[in-house]
Z-matrix of the N, CA and C atoms (Angstrom, degrees):
N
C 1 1.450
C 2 1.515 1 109.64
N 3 1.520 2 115.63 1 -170.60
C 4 1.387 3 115.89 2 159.91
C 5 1.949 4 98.39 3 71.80
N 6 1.228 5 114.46 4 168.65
C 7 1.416 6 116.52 5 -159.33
C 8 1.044 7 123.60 6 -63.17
N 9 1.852 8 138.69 7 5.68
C 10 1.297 9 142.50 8 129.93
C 11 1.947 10 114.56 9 -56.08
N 12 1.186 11 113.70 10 -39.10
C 13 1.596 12 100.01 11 163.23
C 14 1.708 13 103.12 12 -84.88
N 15 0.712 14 149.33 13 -14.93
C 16 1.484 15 136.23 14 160.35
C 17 1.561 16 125.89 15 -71.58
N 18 0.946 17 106.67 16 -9.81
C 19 1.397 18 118.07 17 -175.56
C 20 1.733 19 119.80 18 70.81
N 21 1.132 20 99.19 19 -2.09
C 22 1.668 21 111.98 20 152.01
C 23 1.614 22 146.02 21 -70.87
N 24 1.729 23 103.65 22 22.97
C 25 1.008 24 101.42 23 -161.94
C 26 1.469 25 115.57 24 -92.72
N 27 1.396 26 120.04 25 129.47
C 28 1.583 27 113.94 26 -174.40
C 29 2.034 28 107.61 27 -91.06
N 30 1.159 29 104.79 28 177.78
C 31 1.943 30 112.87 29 171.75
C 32 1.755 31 102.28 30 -43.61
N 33 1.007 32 130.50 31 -37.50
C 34 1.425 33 145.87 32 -167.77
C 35 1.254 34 119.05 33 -80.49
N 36 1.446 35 119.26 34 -31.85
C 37 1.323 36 121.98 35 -145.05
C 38 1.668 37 96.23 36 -78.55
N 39 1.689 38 113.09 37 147.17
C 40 1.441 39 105.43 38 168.79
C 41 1.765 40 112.27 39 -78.63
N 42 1.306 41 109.41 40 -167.13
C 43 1.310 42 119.69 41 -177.52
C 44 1.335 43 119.63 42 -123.38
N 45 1.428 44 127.37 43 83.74
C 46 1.266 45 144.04 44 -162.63
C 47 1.582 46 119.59 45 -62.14
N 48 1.264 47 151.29 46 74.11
C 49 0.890 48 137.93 47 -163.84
C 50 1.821 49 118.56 48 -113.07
N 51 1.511 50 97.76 49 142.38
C 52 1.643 51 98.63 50 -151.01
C 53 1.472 52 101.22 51 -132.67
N 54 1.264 53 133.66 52 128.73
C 55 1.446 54 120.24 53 -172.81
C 56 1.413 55 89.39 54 -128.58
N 57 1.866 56 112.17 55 -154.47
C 58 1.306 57 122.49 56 -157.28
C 59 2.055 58 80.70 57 -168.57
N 60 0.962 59 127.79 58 118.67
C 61 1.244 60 139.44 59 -174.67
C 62 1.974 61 108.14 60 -116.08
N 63 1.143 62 128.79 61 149.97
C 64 1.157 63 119.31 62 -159.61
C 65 2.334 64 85.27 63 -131.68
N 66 1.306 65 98.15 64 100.23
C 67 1.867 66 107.13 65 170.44
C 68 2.057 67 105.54 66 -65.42
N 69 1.522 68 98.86 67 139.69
C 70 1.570 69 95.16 68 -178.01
C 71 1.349 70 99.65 69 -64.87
N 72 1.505 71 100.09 70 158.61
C 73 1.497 72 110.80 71 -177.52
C 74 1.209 73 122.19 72 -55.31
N 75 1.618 74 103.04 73 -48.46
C 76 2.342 75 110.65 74 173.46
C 77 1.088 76 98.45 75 -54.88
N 78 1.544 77 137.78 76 -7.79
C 79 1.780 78 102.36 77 -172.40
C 80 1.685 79 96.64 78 -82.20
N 81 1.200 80 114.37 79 -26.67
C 82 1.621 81 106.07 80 172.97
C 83 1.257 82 118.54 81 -56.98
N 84 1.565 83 124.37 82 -34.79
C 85 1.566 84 118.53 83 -176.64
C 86 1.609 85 113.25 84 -52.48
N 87 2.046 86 120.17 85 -28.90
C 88 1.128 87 121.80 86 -161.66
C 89 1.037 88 125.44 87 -86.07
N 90 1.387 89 151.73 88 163.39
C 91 1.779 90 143.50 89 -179.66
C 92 1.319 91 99.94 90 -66.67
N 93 1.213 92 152.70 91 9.38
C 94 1.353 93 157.44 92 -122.55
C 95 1.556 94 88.47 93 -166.62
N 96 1.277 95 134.49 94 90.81
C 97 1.631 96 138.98 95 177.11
C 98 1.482 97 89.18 96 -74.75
N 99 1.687 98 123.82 97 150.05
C 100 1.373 99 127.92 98 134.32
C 101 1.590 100 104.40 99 -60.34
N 102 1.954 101 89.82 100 153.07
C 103 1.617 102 97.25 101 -177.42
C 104 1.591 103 114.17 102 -74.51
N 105 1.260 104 109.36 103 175.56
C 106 2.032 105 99.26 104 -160.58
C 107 1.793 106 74.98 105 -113.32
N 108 1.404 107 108.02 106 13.64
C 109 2.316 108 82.16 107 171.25
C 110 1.889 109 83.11 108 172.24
N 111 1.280 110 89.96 109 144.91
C 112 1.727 111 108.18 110 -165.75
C 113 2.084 112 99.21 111 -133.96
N 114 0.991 113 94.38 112 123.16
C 115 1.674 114 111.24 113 -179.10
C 116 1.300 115 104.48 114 -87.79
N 117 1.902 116 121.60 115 129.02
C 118 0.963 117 105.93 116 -177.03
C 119 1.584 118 127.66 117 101.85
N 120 1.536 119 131.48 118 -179.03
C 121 1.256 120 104.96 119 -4.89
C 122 1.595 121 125.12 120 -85.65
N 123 1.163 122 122.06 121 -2.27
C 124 1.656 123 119.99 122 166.39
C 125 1.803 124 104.88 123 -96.81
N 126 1.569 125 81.48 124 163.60
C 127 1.727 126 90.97 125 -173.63
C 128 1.715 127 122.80 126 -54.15
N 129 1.243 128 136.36 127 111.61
C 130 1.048 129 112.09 128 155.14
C 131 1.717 130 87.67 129 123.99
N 132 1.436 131 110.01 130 14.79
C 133 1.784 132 116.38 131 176.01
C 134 1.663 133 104.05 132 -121.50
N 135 1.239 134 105.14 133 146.72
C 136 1.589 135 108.93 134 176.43
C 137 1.713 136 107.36 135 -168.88
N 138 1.216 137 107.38 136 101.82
C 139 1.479 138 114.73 137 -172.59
C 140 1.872 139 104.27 138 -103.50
N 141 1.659 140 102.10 139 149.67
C 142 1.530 141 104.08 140 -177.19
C 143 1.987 142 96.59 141 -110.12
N 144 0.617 143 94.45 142 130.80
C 145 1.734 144 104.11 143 148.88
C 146 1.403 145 123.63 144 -20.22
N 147 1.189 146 126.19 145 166.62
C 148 1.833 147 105.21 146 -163.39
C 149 1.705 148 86.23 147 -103.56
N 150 1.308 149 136.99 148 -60.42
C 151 1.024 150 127.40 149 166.22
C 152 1.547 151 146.04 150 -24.03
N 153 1.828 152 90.25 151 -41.46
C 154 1.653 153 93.79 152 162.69
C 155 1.412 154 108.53 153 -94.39
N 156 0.769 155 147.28 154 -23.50
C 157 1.633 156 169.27 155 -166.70
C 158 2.044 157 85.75 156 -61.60
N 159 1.549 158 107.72 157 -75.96
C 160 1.596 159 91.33 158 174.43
C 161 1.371 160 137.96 159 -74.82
N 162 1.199 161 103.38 160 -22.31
C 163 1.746 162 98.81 161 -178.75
C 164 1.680 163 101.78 162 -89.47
N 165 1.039 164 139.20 163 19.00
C 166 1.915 165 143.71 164 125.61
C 167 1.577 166 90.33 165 -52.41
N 168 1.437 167 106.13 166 -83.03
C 169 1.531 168 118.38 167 -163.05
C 170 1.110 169 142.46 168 -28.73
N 171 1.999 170 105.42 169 -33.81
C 172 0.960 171 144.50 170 155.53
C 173 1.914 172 110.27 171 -55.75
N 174 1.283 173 95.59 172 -53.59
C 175 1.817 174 87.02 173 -165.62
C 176 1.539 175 85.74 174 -80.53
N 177 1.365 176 163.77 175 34.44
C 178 0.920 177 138.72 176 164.71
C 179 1.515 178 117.34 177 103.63
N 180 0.983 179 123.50 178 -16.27
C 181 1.480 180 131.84 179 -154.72
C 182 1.484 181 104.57 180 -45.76
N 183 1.467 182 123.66 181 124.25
C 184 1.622 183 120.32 182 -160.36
C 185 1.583 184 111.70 183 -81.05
N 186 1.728 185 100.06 184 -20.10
C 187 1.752 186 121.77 185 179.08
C 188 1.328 187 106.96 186 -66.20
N 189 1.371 188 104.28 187 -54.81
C 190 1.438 189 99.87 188 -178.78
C 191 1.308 190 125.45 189 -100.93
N 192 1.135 191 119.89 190 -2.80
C 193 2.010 192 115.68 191 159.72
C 194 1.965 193 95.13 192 -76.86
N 195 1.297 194 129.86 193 -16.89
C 196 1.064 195 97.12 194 179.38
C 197 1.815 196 104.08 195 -83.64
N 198 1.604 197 116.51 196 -23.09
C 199 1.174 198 114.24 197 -173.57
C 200 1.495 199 114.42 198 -60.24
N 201 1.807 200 131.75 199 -24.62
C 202 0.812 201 165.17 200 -140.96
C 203 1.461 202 100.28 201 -86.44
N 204 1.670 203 101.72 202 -65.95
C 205 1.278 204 122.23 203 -171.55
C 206 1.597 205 125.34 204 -93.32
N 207 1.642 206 84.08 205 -1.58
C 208 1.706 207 72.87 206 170.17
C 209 1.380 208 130.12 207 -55.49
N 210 1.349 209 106.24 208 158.33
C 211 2.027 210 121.24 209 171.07
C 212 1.137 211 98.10 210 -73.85
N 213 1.282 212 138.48 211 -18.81
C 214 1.809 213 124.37 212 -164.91
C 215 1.541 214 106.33 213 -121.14
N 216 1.680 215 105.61 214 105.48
C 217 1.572 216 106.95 215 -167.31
C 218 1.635 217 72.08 216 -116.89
N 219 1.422 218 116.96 217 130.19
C 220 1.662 219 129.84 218 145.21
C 221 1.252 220 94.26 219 -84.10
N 222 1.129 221 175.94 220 -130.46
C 223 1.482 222 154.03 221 -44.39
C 224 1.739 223 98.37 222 177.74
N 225 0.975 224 104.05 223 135.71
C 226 1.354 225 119.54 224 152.24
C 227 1.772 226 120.56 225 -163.68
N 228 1.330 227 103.77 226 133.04
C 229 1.465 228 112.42 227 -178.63
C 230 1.729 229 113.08 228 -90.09
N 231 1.551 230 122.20 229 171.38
C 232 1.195 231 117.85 230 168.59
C 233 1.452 232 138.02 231 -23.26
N 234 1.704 233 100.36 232 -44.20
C 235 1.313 234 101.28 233 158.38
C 236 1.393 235 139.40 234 -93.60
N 237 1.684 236 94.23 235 -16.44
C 238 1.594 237 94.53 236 158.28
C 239 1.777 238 131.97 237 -51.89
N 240 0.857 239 115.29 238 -45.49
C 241 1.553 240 155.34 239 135.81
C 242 1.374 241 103.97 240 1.07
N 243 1.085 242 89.52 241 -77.75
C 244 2.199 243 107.45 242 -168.93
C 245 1.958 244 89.21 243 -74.53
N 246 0.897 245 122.03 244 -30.21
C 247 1.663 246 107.54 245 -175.24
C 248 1.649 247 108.60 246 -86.16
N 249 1.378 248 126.11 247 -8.57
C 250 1.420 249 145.98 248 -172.48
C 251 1.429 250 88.97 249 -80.85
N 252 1.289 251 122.67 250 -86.69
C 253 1.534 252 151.18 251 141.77
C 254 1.414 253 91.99 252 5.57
N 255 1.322 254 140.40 253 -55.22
C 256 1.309 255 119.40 254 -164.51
C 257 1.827 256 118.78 255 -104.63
N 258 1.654 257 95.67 256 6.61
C 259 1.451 258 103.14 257 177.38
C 260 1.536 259 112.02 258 -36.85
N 261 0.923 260 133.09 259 -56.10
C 262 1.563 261 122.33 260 -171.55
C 263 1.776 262 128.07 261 -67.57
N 264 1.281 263 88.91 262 -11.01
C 265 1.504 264 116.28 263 171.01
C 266 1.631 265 117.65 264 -69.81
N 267 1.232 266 92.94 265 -7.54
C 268 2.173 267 103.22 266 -179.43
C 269 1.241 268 92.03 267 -114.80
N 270 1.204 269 136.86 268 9.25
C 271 2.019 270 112.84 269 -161.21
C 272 1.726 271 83.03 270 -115.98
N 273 1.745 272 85.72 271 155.72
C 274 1.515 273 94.71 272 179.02
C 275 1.417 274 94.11 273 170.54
N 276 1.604 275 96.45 274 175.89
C 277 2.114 276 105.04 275 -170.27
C 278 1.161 277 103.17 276 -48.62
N 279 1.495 278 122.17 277 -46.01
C 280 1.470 279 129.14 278 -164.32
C 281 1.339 280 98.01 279 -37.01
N 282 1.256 281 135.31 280 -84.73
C 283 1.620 282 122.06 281 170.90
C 284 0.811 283 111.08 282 24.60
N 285 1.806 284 113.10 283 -86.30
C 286 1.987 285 100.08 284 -168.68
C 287 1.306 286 125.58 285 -66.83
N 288 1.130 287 123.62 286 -9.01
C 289 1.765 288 108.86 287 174.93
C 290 1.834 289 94.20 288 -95.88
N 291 1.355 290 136.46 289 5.91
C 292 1.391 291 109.27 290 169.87
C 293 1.213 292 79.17 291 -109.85
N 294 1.417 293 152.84 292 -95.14
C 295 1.026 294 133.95 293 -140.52
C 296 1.709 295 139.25 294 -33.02
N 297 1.742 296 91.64 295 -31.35
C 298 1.535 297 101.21 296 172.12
C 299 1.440 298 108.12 297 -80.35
N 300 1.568 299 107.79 298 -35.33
C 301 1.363 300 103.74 299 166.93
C 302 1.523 301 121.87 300 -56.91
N 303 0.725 302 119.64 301 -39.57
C 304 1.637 303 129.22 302 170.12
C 305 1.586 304 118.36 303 -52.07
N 306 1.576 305 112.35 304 -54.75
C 307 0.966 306 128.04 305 156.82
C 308 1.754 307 151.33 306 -44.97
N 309 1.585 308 90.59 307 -33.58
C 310 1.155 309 109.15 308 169.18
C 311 1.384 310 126.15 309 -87.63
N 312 1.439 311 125.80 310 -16.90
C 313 1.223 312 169.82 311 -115.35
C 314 2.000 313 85.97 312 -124.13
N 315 1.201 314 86.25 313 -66.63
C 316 1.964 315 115.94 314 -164.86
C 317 2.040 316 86.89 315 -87.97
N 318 0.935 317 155.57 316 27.39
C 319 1.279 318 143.07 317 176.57
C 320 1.846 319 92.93 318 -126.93
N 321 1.557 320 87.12 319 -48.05
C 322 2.033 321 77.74 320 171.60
C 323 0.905 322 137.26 321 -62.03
N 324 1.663 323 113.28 322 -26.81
C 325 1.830 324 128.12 323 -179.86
C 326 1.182 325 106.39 324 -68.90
N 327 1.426 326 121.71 325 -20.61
C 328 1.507 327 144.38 326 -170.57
C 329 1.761 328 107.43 327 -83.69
N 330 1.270 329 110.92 328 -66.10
C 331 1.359 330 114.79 329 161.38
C 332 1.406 331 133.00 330 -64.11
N 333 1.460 332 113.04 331 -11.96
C 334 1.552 333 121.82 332 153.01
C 335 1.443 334 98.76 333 -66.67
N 336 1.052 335 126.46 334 -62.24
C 337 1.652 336 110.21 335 -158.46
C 338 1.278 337 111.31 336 -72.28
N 339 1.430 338 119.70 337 -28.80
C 340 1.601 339 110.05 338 178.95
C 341 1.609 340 112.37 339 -75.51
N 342 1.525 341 120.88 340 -12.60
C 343 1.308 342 106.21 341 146.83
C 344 1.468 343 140.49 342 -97.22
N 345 0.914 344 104.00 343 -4.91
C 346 1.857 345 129.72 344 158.00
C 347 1.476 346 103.42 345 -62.73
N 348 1.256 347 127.59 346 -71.96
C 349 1.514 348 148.03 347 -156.44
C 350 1.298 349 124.44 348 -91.68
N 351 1.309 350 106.57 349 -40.79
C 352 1.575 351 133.81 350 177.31
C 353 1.594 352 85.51 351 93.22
N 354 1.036 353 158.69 352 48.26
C 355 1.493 354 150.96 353 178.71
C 356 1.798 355 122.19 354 170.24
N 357 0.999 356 108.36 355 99.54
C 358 1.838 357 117.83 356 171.13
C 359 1.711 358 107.42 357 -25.34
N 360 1.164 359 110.50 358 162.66
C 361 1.450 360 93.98 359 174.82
C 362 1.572 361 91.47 360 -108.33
N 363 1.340 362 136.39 361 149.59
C 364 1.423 363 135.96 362 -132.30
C 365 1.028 364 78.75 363 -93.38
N 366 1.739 365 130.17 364 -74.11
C 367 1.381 366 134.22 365 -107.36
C 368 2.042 367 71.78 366 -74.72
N 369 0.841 368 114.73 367 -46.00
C 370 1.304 369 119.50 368 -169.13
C 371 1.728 370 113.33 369 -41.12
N 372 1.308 371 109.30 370 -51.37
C 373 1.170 372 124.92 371 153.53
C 374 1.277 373 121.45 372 -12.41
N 375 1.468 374 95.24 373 -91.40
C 376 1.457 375 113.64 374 -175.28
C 377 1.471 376 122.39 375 -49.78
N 378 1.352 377 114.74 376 -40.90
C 379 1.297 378 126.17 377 151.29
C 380 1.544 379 143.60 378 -4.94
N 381 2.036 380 86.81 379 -58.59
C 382 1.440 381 126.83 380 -179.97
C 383 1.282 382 105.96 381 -64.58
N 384 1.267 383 113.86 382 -61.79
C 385 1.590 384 142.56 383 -169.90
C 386 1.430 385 91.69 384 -56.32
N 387 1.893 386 124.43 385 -58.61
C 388 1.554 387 98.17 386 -177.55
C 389 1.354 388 111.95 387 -65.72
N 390 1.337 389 121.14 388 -51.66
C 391 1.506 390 104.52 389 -163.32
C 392 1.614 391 117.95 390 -66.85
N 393 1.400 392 129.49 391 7.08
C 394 1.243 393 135.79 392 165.04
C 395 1.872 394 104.91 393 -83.00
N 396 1.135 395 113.16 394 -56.87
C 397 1.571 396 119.46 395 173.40
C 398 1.124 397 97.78 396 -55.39
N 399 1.458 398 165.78 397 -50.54
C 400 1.140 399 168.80 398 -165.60
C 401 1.692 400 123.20 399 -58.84
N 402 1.634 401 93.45 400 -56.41
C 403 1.251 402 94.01 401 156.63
C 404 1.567 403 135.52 402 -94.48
N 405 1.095 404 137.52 403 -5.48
C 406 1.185 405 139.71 404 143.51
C 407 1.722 406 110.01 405 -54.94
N 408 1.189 407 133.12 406 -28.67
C 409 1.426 408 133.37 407 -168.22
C 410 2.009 409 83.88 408 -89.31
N 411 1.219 410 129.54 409 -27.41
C 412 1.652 411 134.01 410 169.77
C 413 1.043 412 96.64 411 -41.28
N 414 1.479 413 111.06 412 -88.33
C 415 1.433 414 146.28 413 -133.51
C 416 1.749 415 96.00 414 -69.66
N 417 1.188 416 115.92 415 -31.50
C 418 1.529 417 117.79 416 -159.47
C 419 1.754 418 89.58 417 -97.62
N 420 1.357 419 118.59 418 -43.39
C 421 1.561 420 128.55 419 -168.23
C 422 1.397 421 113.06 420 -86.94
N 423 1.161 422 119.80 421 -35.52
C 424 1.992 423 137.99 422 -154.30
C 425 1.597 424 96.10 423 51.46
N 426 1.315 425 114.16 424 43.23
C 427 1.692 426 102.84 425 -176.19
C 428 1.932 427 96.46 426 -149.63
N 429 1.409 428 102.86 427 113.75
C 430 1.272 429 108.32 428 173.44
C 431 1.226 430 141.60 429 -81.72
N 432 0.916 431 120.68 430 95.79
C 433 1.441 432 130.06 431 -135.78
C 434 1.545 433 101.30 432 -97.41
N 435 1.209 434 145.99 433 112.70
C 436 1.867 435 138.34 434 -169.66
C 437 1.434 436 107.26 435 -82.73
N 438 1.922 437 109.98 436 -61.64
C 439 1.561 438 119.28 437 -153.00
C 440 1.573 439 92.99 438 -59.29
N 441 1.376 440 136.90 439 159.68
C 442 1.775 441 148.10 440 -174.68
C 443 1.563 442 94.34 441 -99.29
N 444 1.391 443 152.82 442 -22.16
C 445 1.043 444 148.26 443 -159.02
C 446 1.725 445 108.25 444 29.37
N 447 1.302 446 111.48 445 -123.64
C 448 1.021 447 108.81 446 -154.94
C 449 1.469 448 108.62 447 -85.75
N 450 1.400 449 116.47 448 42.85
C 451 1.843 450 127.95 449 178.72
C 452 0.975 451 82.72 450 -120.83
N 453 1.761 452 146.58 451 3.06
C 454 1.472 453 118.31 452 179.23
C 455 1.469 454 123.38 453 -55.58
N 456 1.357 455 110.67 454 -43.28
C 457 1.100 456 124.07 455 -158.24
C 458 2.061 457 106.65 456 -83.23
N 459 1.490 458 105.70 457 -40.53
C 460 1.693 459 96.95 458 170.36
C 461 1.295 460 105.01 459 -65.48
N 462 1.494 461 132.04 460 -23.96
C 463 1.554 462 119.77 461 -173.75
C 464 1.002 463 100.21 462 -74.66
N 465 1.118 464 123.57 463 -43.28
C 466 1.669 465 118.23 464 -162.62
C 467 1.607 466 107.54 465 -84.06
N 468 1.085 467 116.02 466 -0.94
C 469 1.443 468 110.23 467 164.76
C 470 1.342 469 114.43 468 -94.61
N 471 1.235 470 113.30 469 -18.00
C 472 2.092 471 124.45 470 168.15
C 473 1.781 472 93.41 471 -61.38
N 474 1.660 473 115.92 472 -56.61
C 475 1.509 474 113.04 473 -177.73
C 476 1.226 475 124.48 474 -51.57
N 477 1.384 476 106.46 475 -13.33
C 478 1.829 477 105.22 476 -168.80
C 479 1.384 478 101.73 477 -110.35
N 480 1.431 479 133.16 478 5.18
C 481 1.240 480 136.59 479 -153.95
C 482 1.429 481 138.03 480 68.39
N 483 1.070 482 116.85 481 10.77
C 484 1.853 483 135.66 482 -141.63
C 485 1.827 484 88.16 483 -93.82
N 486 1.436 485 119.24 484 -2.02
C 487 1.679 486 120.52 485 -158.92
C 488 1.566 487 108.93 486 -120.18
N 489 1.219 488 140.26 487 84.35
C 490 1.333 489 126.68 488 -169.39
C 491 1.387 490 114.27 489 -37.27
N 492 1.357 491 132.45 490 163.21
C 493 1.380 492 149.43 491 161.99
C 494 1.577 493 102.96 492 -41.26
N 495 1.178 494 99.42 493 -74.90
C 496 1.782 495 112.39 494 178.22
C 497 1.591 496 109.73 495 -45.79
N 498 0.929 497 141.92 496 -18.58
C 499 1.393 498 143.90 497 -112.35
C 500 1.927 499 70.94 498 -155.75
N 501 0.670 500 138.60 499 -67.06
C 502 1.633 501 138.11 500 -168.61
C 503 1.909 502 112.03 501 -63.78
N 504 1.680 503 85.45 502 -42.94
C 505 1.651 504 93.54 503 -174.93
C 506 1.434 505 117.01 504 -68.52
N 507 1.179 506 108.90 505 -47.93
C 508 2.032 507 116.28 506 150.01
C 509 0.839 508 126.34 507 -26.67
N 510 1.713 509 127.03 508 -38.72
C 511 1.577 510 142.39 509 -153.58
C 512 1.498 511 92.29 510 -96.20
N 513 1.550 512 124.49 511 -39.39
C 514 0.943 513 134.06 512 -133.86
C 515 1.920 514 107.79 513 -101.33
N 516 1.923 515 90.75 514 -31.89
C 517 1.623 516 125.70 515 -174.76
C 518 1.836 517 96.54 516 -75.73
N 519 1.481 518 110.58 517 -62.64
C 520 1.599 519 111.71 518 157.31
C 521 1.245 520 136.57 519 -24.60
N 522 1.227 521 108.37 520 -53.32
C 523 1.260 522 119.48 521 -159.55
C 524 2.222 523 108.65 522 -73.07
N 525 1.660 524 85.68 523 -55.84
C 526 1.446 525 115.59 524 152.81
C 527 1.493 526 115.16 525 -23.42
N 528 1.233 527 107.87 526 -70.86
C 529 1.544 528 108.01 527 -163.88
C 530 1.554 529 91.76 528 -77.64
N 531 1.007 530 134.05 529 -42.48
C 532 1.989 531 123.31 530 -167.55
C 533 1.502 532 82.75 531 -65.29
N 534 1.088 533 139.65 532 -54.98
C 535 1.600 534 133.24 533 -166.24
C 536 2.044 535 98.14 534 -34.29
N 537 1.723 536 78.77 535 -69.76
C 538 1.781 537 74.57 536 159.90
C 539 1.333 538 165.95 537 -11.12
N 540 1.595 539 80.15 538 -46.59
C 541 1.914 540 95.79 539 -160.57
C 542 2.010 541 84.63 540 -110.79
N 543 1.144 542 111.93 541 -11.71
C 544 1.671 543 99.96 542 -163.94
C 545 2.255 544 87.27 543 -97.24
N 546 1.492 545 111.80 544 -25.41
C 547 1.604 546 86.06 545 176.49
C 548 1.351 547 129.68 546 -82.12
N 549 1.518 548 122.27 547 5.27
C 550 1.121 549 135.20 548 147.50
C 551 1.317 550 134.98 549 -38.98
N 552 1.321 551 108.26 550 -56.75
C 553 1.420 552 132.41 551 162.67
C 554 1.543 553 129.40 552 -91.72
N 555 1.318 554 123.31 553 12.77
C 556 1.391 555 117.74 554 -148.27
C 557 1.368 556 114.44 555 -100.74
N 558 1.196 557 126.90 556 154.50
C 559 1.616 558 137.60 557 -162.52
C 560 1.297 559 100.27 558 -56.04
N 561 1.388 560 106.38 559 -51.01
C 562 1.928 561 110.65 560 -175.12
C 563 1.373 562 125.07 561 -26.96
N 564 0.945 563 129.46 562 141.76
C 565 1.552 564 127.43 563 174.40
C 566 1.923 565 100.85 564 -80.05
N 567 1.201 566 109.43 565 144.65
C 568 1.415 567 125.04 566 137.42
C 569 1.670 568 105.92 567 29.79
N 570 1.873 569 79.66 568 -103.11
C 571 1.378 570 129.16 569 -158.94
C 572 1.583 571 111.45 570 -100.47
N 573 1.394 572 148.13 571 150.40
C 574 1.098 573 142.87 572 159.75
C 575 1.930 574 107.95 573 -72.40
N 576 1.272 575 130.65 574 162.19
C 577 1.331 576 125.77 575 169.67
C 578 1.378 577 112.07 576 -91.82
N 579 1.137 578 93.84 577 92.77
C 580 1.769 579 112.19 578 175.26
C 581 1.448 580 107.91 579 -55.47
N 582 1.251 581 88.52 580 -58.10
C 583 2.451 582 106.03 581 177.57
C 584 1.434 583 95.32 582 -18.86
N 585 1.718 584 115.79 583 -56.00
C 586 1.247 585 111.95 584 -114.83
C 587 1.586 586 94.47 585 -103.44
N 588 1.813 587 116.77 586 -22.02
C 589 0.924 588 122.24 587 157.22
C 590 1.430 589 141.08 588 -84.09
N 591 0.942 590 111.86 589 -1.60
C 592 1.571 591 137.72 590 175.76
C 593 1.550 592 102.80 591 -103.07
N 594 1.554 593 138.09 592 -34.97
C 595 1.425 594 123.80 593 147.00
C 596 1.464 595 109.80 594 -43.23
N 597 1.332 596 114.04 595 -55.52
C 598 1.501 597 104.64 596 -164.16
C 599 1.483 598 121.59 597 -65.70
N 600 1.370 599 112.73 598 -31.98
C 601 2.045 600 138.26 599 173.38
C 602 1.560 601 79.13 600 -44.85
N 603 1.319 602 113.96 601 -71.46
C 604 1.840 603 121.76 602 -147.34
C 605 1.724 604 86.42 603 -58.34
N 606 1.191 605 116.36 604 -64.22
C 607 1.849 606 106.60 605 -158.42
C 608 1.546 607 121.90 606 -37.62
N 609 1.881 608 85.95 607 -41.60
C 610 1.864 609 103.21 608 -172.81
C 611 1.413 610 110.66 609 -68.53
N 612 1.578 611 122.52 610 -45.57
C 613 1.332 612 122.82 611 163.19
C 614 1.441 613 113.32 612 -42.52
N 615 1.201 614 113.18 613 -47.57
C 616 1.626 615 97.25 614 -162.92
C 617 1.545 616 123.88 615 -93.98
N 618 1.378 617 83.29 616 -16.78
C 619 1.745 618 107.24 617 160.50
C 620 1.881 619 118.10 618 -56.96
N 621 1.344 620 112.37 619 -29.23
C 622 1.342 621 144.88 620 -149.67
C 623 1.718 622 89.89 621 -102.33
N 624 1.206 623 133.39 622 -58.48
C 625 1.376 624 147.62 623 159.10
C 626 1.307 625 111.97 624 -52.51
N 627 1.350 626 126.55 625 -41.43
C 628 1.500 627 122.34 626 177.94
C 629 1.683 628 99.80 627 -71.19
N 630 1.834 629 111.23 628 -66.13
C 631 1.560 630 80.04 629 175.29
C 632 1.280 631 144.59 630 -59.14
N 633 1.686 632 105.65 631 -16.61
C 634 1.794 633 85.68 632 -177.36
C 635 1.458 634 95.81 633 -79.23
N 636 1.206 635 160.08 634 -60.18
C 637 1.494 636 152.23 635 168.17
C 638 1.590 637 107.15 636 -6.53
N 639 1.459 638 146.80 637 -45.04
C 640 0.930 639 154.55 638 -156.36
C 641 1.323 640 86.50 639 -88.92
N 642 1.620 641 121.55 640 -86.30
C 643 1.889 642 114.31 641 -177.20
C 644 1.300 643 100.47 642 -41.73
N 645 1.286 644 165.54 643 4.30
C 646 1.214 645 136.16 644 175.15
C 647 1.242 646 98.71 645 -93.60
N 648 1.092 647 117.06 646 -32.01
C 649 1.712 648 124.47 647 -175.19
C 650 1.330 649 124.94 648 -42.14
């Protein structure tokens, strides 16, 4: 994840890596829950549980449909696979009220510091600007698209400072309102297919129960 799946990555940039781990099914039977997300174990990794991993996914969550959709899969197993396979099965209108919610959220922390600081902190910036272009490219496409292509280079001039304040908030006010005008009309369904992901939760669980029954054997 993070600006090697965005296609923003500079000599500097770290290497963000984010998985989705699947806990055996009996650890749920016990007073003792498996954890729903594990930090680690090297810097800069943080994987969720497959269960919590979709019902985020489901409400929209902008962190993790981008984790979803990234271009850069290191590993995936059988069931990694079938949850790849079901990316389009989480997308839906909901998007625009979390993402702007998300967004708007991240534009104030931004305008705190430029009156705190006199200056946004960029990389942060730029950030904004993708995940606003991102979802308007949703809402208008129903297709989530991560890498920035040919915005690498204006974003990365927002990161270096090269973009006035005024000059960002415009970019930022734009972007906003087309987000707008494209969920009106947009390919997305409604609703995400819950059915279709909650069949798949049930198979892996019980799939998960059949093998440990087999090693005990």
């Amino acid at each position: 994840m993070g600006s090697r799946a965005f296609g923003l990555a500079t000599d500097g940039s770290d290497t963000d890596l984010r998985g989705v781990f699947l806990a055996p099914t009996a650890r749920f039977w016990r007073f003792e829950k498996p954890p729903t997300h594990v930090e680690g174990p090297a810097p800069e990794q943080f994987s969720w549980e497959l269960e919590r991993f979709c019902a985020l996914a489901l409400r929209a969550n902008p962190n993790i449909l981008e984790c979803l959709h990234s271009p850069l899969v290191t590993y995936a197993d059988d069931t990694g696979r079938e949850l790849l396979d079901l990316r389009r099965a989480f997308l839906s209108r909901q998007a625009h009220e979390t993402f702007t919610r998300y967004a708007l959220g991240q534009r104030k922390k931004l305008e705190a510091d430029v009156r705190t600081h006199g200056a946004p902190r960029w990389k942060h910036a730029m950030h904004l600007l993708r995940l606003l272009t991102s979802a308007r490219d949703l809402l208008r496409t129903g297709s989530l698209t991560i890498e920035v292509g040919e915005q690498r280079e204006p974003l990365l001039a927002v990161k270096r400072g090269e973009v006035s304040w005024s000059e960002v908030e415009r970019w930022m006010v734009r972007l906003a309102a087309e987000a707008e005008e494209e969920a009106v009309g947009s390919p997305l369904p409604p609703e995400p297919d819950t059915a279709r992901v909650e069949d798949f939760l049930i198979r892996t669980r019980r799939a998960s129960v059949l093998r440990d029954a087999a090693g005990d054997r």
